[in-house]
C-alpha positions as CSV (number, residue, x, y, z in Angstrom):
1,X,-15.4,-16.6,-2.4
2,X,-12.3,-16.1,-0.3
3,X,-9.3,-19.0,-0.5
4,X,-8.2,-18.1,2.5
5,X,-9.6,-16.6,5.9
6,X,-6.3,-14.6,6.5
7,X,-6.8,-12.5,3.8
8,X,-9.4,-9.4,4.3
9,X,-10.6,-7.4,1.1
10,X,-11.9,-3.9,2.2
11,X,-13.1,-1.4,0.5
12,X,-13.4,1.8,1.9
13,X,-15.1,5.2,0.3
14,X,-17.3,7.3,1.7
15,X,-20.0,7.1,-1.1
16,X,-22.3,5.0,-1.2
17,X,-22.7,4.4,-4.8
18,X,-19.4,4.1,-5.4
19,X,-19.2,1.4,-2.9
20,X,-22.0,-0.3,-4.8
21,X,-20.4,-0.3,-7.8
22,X,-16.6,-0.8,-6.7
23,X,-17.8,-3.6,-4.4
24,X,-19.8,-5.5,-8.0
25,X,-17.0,-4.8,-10.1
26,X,-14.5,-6.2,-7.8
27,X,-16.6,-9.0,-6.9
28,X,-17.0,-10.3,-10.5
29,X,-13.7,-9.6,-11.5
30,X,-11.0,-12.5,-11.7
31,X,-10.2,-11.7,-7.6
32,X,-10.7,-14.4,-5.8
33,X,-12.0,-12.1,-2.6
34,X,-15.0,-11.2,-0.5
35,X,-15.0,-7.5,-0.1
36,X,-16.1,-6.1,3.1
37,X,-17.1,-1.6,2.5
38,X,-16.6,0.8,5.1
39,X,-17.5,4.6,4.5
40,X,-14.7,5.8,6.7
41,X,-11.2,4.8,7.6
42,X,-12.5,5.2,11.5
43,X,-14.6,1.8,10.8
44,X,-11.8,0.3,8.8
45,X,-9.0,0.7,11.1
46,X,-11.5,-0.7,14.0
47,X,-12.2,-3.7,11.5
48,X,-8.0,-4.4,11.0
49,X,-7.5,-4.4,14.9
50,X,-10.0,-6.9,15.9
51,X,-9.3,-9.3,12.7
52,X,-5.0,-8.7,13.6
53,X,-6.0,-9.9,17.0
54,X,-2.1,-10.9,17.6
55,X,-1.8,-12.6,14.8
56,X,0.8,-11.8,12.2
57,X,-1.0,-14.2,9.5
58,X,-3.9,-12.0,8.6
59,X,-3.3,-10.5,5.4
60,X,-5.3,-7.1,4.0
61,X,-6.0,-5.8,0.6
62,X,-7.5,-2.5,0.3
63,X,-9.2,-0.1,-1.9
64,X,-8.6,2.8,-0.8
65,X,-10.3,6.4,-1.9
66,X,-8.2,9.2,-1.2
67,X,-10.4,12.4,-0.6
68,X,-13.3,11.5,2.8
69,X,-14.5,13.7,5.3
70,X,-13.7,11.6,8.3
71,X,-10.5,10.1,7.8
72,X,-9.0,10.8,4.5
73,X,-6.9,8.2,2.8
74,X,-3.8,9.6,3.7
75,X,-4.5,9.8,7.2
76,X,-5.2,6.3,7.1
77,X,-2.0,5.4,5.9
78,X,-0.3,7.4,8.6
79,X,-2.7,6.0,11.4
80,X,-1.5,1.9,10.2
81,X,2.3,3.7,10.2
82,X,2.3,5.4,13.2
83,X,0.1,2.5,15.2
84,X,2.0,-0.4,13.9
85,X,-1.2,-1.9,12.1
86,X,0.8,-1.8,8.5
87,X,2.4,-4.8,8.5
88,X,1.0,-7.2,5.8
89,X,-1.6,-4.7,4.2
90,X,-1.3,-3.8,0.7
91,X,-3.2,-0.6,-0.5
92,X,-4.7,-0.3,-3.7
93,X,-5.4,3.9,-4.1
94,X,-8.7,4.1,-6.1
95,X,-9.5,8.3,-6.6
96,X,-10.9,10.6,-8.9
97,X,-8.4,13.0,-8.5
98,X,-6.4,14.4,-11.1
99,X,-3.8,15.5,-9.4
100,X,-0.3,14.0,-10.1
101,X,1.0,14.5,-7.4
102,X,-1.7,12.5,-5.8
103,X,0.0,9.7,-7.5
104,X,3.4,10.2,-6.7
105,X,2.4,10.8,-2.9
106,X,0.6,7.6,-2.9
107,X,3.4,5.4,-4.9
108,X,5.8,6.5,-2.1
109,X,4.1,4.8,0.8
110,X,5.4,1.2,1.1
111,X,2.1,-0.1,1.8
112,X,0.3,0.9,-1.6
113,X,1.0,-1.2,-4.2
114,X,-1.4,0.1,-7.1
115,X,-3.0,3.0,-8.0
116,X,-6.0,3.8,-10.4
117,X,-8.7,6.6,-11.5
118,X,-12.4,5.8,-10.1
119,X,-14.2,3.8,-11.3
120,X,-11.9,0.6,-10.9
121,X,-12.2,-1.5,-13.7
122,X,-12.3,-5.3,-14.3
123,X,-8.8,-4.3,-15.9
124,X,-7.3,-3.1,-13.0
125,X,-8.2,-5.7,-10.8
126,X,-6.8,-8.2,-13.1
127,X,-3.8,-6.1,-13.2
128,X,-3.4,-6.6,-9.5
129,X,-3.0,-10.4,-9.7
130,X,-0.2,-10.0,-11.5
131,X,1.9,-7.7,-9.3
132,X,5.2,-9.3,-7.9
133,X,4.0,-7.6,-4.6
134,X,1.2,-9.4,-4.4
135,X,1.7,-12.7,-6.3
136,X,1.7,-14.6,-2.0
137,X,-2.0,-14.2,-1.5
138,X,-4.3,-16.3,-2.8
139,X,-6.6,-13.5,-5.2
């Protein structure tokens, strides 16, 4: 259950088990969140705008997969960059890929914060509660 209605868990990947799974581990993990899943970034980014509304209180945290067919992950990040959305999101990059540079790439956007290998573990997400970057919201 979420401690406060100005933070937003989301959870976006375009499978369907993976969102399954992702959204149980998360959800029993020591995060204090509710996690709403989108399979693209499309439904995502519509989901930021209406909960923003104006208001510069409203505080996301998302897992993000890297590699889907309608808006990849990176493309996400540029769309909340180049539209103004990115203020107060922090992006956690959850991906199966092996690439390094995948990581470095992600690491060097502001807005990410975290990045782990599919599936997320109960680890990681307890690793998360203690990052300096996100030790304001109330996970």
């Amino acid at each position: 259950m979420t401690i406060s209605p100005d933070v937003h868990a989301l959870l976006i990947d375009d499978d369907a088990g993976v969102i399954f799974y992702h959204q149980m581990i998360i959800t029993e993990s020591t995060l204090d969140v509710d996690v709403f899943t989108f399979d693209n970034g499309t439904e995502a980014i519509q989901y930021i705008k209406e909960k923003k509304g104006g208001s510069d209180k409203t505080e996301f945290l998302i897992f993000l997969d890297i590699s889907m067919p309608v808006m990849s992950g990176w493309d996400f990040i540029t769309y909340l960059e180049e539209n103004g959305l990115s203020d107060n999101i922090y992006i956690v990059m959850v991906t199966a890929s092996l690439n390094e540079n995948d990581k470095k790439r992600a690491l060097a956007h502001p807005n990410v914060v975290f990045y782990t290998d599919k599936p997320i573990t109960q680890s990681a997400c307890n690793d998360l509660r203690k990052l300096n970057s996100l030790s304001h919201l109330p996970i």
